[in-house]
C-alpha positions, 0 to 999 in steps of 0.5 A: 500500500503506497501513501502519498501527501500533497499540499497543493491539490488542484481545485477540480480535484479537491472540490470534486472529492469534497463534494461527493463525500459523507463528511461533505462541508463548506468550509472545507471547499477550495474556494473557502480559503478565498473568503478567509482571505486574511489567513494563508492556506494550503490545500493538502491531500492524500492519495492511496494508489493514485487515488485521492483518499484524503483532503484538508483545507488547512488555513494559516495564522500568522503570529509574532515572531514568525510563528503561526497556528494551522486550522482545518475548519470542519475538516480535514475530509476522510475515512476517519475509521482508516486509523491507518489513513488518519494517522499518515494524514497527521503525520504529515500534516505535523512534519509540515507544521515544524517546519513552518514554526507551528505552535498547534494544528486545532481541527474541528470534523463535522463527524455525526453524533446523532440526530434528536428532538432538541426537546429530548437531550440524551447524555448517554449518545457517546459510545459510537464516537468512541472509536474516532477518538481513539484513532485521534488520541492515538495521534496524540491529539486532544479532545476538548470534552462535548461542550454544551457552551458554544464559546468553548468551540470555533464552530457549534457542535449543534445545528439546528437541522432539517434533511431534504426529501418530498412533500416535508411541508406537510409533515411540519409541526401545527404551530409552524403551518399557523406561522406560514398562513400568518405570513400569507395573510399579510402576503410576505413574498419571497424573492432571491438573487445575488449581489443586486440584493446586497445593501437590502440584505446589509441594512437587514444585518446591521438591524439585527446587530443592533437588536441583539448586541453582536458584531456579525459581518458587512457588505464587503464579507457578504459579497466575497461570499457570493462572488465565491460561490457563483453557482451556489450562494443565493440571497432570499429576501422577504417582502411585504408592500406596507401600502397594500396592507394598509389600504387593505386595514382601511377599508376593512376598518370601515366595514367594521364600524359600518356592521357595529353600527348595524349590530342589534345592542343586544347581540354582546357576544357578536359585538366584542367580537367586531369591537376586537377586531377593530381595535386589531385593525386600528393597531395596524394601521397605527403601525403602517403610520409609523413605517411610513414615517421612515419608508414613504408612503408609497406603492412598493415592496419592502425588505424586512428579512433575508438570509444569506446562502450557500449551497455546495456539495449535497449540503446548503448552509444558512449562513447569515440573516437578518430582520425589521423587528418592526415586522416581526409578526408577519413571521418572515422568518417562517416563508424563508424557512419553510418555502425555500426548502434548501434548509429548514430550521425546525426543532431538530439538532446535529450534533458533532464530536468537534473540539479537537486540538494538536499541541504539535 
């Protein structure tokens, strides 16, 4: 059996094997290496009989007096129940690493745990990872514990998670449905597109970073992301047209005042209802005002959602969003989620065995 390593594969090839295998994932593609443009990189592999076996994106940080760390973010890509295979792999890899003053090697594989309703937690789930971090240990790599705290890893161990397969709409939960048909009473529309959506998708971003105290990312990271992934990257944006809606509240506003003022005294029970519905309606209609205050009162759709996407192998990852939390009952999130179907956030979590670290 003849081992061969290489640190330069070819894009064709690397993709080409990353793609088709069950360890599959974005951030160990060719092109992520161009997005993480303030890292240096190398493209390692093995072959095994001139057959490539292995492959790992390995991404470079520079450090003070000329050393640096090496990091494969969900990789590297490999039958990890190869002990053989995997123990080359990292030989290799660390061979590289001295020489290039390497004070760690930190790899994080995106290796399934399990699949369960994020409801029912199960501690007792380990045993069949067991084999896997034996291969690891063995390689004298250390593994950080299965962490429940998300600062503890570079990237989640849990995803929310759906699996693509026919008619899933109508298996989602009651509560999802009533989302769905809120957002279409009020007519959310879905389009989607790439850089043309930009400043739309950023100003939603810029939104939610302000809601929610975090740094997420801009304009300038959203747009080496689609212009990395051509084939791949999408933006959907939900839309709604304020003015419509408004038009629409108005006009029901009046035939509501018109049926109370028809309704019998004594007929309370239909009355409190018309009187709520009114007071709905008139709640919306101060809401459009104060819209309108910022956006015009005009005949035209507004952004108040989007999500960020790519799509690459067998796997589509949601990668950022944003909203208007003005416009959060229109349950925009809900129509991104459940009508593009490229992936569904609904209750379920991947985990991963994740949070392993070399000291080389």
């Amino acid at each position: 059996m003849s081992y061969l390593f290489f640190k330069n594969i070819n894009q064709e090839e690397f993709d080409e094997f990353v793609k088709n295998h069950e360890y599959c994932n974005l951030l160990q593609s060719y092109n992520w290496a161009k997005v993480k443009k303030n890292w240096d990189h190398m493209y390692t592999g093995v072959y095994k009989d001139n057959e490539l076996v292995a492959t790992g994106l390995v991404l470079i940080k520079r450090l003070p007096l000329s050393f640096c760390m090496y990091y494969l973010p969900r990789g590297p890509i490999m039958d990890y129940k190869d002990k053989e295979l995997v123990q080359y792999y990292f030989d290799q890899l660390k061979k590289l690493a001295k020489k290039d003053h390497c004070i760690f090697i930190k790899f994080d594989p995106a290796i399934h745990v399990n699949d369960y309703d994020s409801k029912s937690y199960n501690i007792n789930r380990y045993k069949e990872t067991e084999l896997y971090l034996d291969t690891f240990k063995s390689c004298k790599a250390i593994h950080h514990g299965y962490t429940t705290s998300i600062a503890d890893t570079v990237q989640p161990r849990f995803q929310s998670n759906v699996y693509s397969y026919e008619n899933i709409d109508e298996t989602l939960p009651k509560h999802t449905k009533r989302l769905i048909k809120d957002a279409d009473r009020r007519n959310v529309q879905i389009i989607h597109g790439q850089g043309e959506w930009l400043d739309e998708f950023s100003r939603l971003v810029e939104l939610t970073e302000s809601r929610k105290g975090v740094a997420l990312r801009d304009k300038g990271y959203f747009k080496t992301l689609l212009e990395n992934y051509l084939n791949g990257g999408v933006i959907f944006l939900a839309t709604c047209n304020v003015y419509k809606l408004n038009e629409d509240a108005k006009i029901k506003k009046v035939k509501l005042e018109k049926e109370i003022v028809q309704t019998c005294e004594n007929a309370k029970k239909k009355l409190h209802r018309l009187e709520d519905q009114l007071r709905s309606v008139d709640k919306d209609i101060k809401e459009f005002k104060e819209i309108f205050s910022e956006f015009g009162q005009e005949d035209k759709d507004i952004a108040i959602a989007g999500i960020l996407s790519v799509q690459y192998g067998n796997t589509c990852e949601m990668l950022y969003a944003g909203m208007d939390e003005r416009f959060k009952k229109f349950m925009p999130q809900s129509c991104h989620n459940i009508k593009n179907m490229w992936k569904t956030l609904n209750g379920h979590l991947k985990e991963d065995v994740h949070g392993v670290i070399w000291e080389v």
